[in-house]
N, C-alpha and C positions, 0 to 999 in steps of 0.2 A: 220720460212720462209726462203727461198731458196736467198743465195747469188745474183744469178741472176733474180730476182723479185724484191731485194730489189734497186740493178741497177736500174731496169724500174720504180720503183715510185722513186727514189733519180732524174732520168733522165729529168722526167716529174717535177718532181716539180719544179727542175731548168729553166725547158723549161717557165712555166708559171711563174716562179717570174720575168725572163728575160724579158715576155712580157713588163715593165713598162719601160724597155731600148730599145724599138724599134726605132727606130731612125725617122720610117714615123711618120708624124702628125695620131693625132686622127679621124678616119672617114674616112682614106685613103686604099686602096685597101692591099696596102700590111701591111699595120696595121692588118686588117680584114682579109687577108689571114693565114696571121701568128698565130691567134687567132684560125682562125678554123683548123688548121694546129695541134695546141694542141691539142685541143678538140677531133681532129679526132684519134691522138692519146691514147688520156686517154681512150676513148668510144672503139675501138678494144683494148686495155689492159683489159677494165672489158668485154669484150666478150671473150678472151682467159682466163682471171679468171677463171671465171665460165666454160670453158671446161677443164680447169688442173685440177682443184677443185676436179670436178665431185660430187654437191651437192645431194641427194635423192631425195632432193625434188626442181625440178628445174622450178618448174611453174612460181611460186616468184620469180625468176630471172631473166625468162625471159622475163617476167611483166613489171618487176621493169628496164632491159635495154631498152625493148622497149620506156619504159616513158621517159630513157635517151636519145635513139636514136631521140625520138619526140623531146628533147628540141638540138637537136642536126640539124635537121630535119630548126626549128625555128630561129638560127641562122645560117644557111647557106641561107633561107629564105630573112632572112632581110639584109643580107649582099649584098643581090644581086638587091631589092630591091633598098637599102638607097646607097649603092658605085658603081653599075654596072648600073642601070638603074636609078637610081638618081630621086625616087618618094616617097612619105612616107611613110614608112613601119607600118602605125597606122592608121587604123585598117588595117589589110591585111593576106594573108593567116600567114604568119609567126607566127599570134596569135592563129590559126587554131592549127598546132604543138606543141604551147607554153603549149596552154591550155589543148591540147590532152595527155600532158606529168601528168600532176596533177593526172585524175585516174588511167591510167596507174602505176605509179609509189605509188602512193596510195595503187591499190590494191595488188601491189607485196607486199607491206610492210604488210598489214592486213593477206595474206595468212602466211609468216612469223609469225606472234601473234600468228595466228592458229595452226601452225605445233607446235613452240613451248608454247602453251599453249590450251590442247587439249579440257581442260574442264576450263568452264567459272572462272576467277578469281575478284570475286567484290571488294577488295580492288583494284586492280590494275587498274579496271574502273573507281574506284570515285577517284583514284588518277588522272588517265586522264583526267577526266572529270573537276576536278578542273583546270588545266592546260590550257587547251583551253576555258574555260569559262572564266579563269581570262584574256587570252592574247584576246580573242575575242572580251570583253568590250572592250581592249584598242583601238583593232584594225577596232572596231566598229564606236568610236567616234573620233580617227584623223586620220584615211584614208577611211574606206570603207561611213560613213554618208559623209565628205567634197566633192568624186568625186558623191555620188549619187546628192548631193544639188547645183553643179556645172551648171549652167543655162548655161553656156557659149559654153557647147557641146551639141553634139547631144544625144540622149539618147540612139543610137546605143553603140555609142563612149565611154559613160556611164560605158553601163552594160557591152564590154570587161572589160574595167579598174577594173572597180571592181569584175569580174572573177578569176584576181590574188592574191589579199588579200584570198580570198573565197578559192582558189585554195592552198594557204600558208598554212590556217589553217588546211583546210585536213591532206596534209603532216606532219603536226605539232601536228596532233590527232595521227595517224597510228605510228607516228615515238615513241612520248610518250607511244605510249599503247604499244609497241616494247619493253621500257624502262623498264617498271614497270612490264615486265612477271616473274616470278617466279623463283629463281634461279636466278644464276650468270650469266652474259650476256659475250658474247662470244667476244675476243678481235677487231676483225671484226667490230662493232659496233661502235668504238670510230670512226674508218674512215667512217662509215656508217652515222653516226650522224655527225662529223665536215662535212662532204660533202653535205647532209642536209641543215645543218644550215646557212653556206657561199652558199646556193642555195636562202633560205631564205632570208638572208640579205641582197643581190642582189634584192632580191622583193622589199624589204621594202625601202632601199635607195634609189631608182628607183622613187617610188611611192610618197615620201616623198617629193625630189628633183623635181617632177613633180607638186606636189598639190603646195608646196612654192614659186615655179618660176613660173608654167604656162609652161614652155619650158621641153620636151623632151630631158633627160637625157645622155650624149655621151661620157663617160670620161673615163679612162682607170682604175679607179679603182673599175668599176661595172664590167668591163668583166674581170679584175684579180678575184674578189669574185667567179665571176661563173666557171674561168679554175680552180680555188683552187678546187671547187665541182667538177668538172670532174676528178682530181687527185685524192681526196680523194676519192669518189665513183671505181675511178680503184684502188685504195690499198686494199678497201673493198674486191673485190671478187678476188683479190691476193692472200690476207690472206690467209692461213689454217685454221683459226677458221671459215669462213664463212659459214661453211658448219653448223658449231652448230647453227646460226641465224634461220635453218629450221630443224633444231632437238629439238622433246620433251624436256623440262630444265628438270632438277631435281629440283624437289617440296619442296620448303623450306617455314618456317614459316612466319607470317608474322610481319616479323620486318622491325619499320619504321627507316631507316637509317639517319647520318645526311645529306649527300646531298641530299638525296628524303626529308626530313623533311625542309632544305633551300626552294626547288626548289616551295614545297607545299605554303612556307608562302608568298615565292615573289606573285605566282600565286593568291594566297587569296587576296593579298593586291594591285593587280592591277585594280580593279575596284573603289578603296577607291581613287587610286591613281588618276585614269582620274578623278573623281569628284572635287580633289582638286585643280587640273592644270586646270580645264575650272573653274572653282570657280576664282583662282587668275589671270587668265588671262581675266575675265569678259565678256569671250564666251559665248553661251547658251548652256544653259545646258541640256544634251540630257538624261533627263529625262528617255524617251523609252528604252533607250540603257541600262544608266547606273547601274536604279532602278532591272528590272529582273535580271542582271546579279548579282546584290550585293545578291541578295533573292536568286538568284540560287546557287551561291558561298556560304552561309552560309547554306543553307541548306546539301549541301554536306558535307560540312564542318564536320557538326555536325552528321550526317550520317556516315562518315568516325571514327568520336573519337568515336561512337557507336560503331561501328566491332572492333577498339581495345579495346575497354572495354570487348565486349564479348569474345574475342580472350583470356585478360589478366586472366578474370574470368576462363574460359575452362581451360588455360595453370596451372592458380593456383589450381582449383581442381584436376586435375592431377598428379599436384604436389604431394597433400595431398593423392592423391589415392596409390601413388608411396610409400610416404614414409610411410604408415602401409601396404602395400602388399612387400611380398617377392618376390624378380625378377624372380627366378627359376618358382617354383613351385605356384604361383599366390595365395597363400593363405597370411593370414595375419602374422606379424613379428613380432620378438621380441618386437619389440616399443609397437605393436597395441596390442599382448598379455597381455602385463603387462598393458597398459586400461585399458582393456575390464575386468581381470582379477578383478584389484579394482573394476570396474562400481560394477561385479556380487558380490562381496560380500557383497561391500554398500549395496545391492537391499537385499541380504538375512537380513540382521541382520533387516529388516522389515517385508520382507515376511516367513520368518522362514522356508525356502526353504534350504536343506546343498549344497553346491555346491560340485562334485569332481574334482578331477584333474587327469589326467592319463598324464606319459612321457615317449612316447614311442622312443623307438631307433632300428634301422634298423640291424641286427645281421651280424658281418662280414665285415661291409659294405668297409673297407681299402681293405679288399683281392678284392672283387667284385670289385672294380675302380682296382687294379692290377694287376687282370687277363683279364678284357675286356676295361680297360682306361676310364678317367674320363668323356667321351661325353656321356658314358654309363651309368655310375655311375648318372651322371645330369638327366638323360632322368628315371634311377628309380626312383628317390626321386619326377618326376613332376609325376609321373604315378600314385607314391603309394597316392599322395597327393591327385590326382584325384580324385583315386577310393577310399580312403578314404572318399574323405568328401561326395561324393554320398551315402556310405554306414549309415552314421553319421545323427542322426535325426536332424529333420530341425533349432533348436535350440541349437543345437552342436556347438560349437567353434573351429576350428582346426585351429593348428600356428606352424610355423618350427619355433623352440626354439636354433634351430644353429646345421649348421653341417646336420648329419642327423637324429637329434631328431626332433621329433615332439611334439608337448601340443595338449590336446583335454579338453574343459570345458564343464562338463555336469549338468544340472541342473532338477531338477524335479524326480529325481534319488533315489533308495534304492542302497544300495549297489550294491546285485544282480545285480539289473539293468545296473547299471554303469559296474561292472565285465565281465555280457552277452554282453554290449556295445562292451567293448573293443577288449572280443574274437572274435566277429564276424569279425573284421575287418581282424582277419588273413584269414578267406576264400577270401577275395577279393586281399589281400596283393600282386602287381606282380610279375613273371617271378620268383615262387616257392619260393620267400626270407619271413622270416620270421623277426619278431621282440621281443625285449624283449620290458616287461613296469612296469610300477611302479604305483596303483593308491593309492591316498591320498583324505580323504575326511576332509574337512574344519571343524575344531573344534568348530567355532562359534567365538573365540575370537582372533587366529593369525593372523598376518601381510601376505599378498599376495607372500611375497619374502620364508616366513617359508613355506605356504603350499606346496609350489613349491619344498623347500629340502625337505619335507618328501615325495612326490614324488618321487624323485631322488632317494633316498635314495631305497624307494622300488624296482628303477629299479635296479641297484646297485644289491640288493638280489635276482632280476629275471635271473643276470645276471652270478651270483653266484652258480644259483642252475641250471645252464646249458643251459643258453636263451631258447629263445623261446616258454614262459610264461608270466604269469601277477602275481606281487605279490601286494598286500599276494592274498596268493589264495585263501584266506576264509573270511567270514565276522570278524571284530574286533573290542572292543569296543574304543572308543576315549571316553575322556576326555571332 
């Protein structure tokens, strides 16, 4: 970020930590002028952001200032209201803009999920989902049930108050499902999220200080909470990363991290929590509230160690698939060779079935990487491996044996058979290269590791007698 950016958010931030040394009382005009004086501030700072930026996708932005302009809109509102006109700014339009700002700014952030998460991610919902379901009990049972049960107001009066809480959680879904998109999150975000959350916290102290007293909250360090969120929210679209908050992530695994693994268990364990505090504090117990959300919370819960399980299963088969397949050429490896190689002769010394072995080696193959280089050389040995094993009956084993040898296991075989096997495959063999091979048929009583040298050995003599042949080249007897 740009020397001169980082001036304007150092400038701002000073401006608002300032505010707690203004010298007017609290409630006073130039208290209140000074405040919007910031705010007006930080609010054209994330309006210039977002045109130095120049995000792709700028719908989310403009979304997402409008909401800020609304809550911006709400305090010029009540300022004029509660210091100029000296009437109460509860209920009044100011809550009109307050609350106007929630979807607004909501759905800039949900368009953000979307951009960068273009297709549905379900760990990253039932991560969300646990999140706001655990803070929702909470905020079910000491704010939003106390102002609903409130006999004392009107039930106009009511249902704004409790639009806020309602209005928090939104933000507090969209912001989380924000969190948990896929991929590394873009530095943008940390001021995106602290702006947020001192937005939040201003709700909540507000609300809190409201249900405990009965009086209308007025102090200087709920409108510090909320100029910190106007500051931070203009560092947001300062930033140069901000622009990746509306770009596709790069799609990574899903691993549960420790501070997503923290952030999961507090969530989990905030509904356990309000039962325990109205339990000791011998409130009544909101049954309604607490009971669905503990049943909701667990069920995702365990929904959630589901998909890592099947995630952990998937990645381990994988695994296993990985390590008997050769990287190149996708056929089976040395490791899986020498398996399969014991399975098949355990199985004959039953079935009295001879197994052969054939080891074929690609002729030449150092000059051919020499003269066209080694991407070419890689790109023969996937081809030959290919069109090999298509040629190869369906019971054929083929394995890169290292290098550019190859094993092929044949079973059900006469000689002949195996012999006709092996030559066929030089008609298919690409881009004109031939091979030498070696086959060996299974004596009935040697070790996996011997049949495989005499193998060798015959390739050895193929190679001998001027490649690009199969030895021996005639039936022979064994022992």
């Amino acid at each position: 970020m740009s020397t001169k950016r980082c001036l304007v958010i150092a400038a701002l931030a000073v401006a608002a930590a300032a505010y707690l040394a203004v010298p007017a009382p609290v409630g006073t005009l130039a208290r209140a002028g000074y405040y919007l004086a910031v705010a007006a501030m930080a609010l054209a700072a994330a309006v210039v952001g977002v045109r130095l930026n120049r995000p792709r996708r700028t719908r989310a932005w403009v979304l997402f200032l409008l909401g800020l302009a609304c809550r911006f809109v709400g305090d010029v509102s009540w300022t004029v209201l509660a210091t100029v006109l000296h009437v109460s700014p509860f209920p009044s339009v100011a809550d009109v803009a307050y609350l106007a700002s929630f979807p607004l700014m909501g759905l800039g952030l949900a368009l953000m999920v979307r951009s960068r998460e273009p297709r549905h991610d379900r760990s990253a919902s039932l991560d969300t989902a646990i999140i706001v379901t655990g803070t929702a009990v909470l905020a079910g049972v000491f704010v939003i049930a106390p102002i609903l049960t409130d006999t004392t107001r009107d039930l106009f009066s009511r249902a704004i108050t409790t639009a806020y809480p309602v209005g928090d959680l939104v933000l507090l879904a969209v912001l989380a499902r924000l969190w948990t998109t896929s991929g590394l999150v873009p530095r943008a975000y940390r001021f995106l999220g602290t702006g947020v959350a001192f937005l939040l916290a201003g709700d909540l102290g507000y609300d809190v200080v409201f249900l405990t007293t009965g009086v209308m909250p007025n102090g200087p360090w709920f409108d510090l909470s909320y100029l910190i969120a106007y500051v931070c929210l203009a560092a947001t679209t300062l930033h140069p990363s901000m622009r990746g908050l509306t770009e596709p992530a790069v799609v990574t695994d899903d691993r549960m991290t420790r501070p997503r693994l923290v952030v999961l268990a507090v969530a989990s364990a905030l509904a356990p929590t309000a039962l325990l505090i109205e339990g000791l504090r011998g409130g009544p117990l909101l049954w309604q509230v607490i009971a669905p959300g503990s049943i909701l919370l667990s069920t995702l819960a365990v929904t959630r160690v589901g998909g890592l399980l099947q995630t952990i299963q998937a990645q381990a088969s994988q695994v296993a698939i990985l390590a008997r397949t050769d990287a190149l050429t996708g056929v089976p490896n040395r490791r899986s060779w020498d398996a399969e190689l014991a399975r098949a002769l355990a199985g004959a010394r039953t079935d009295g079935q001879r197994p052969f072995v054939a080891l074929l080696d690609l002729d030449h193959f150092k000059d051919f990487n020499d003269t066209h280089g080694h991407p070419a050389g890689d790109a023969l040995l996937k081809q030959a491996a290919a069109a090999w094993r298509a040629a190869l009956p369906h019971d054929a084993v083929l394995a890169r044996y290292g290098g550019e040898e190859f094993t092929i296991l044949l079973r059900g075989h006469t000689y002949q058979q195996a012999y006709t096997v092996v030559e066929t495959l030089r008609t298919v063999t690409p881009l004109q290269q031939t091979f030498s091979a070696g086959l060996a048929a299974w004596d009935g009583i040697e070790e996996p590791s011997a049949l495989v040298a005499r193998a060798d050995e015959q390739l050895y003599e193929a190679k001998r007698a001027g490649r690009a042949c199969t030895m021996p080249a005639q039936a022979v007897h064994h022992r």
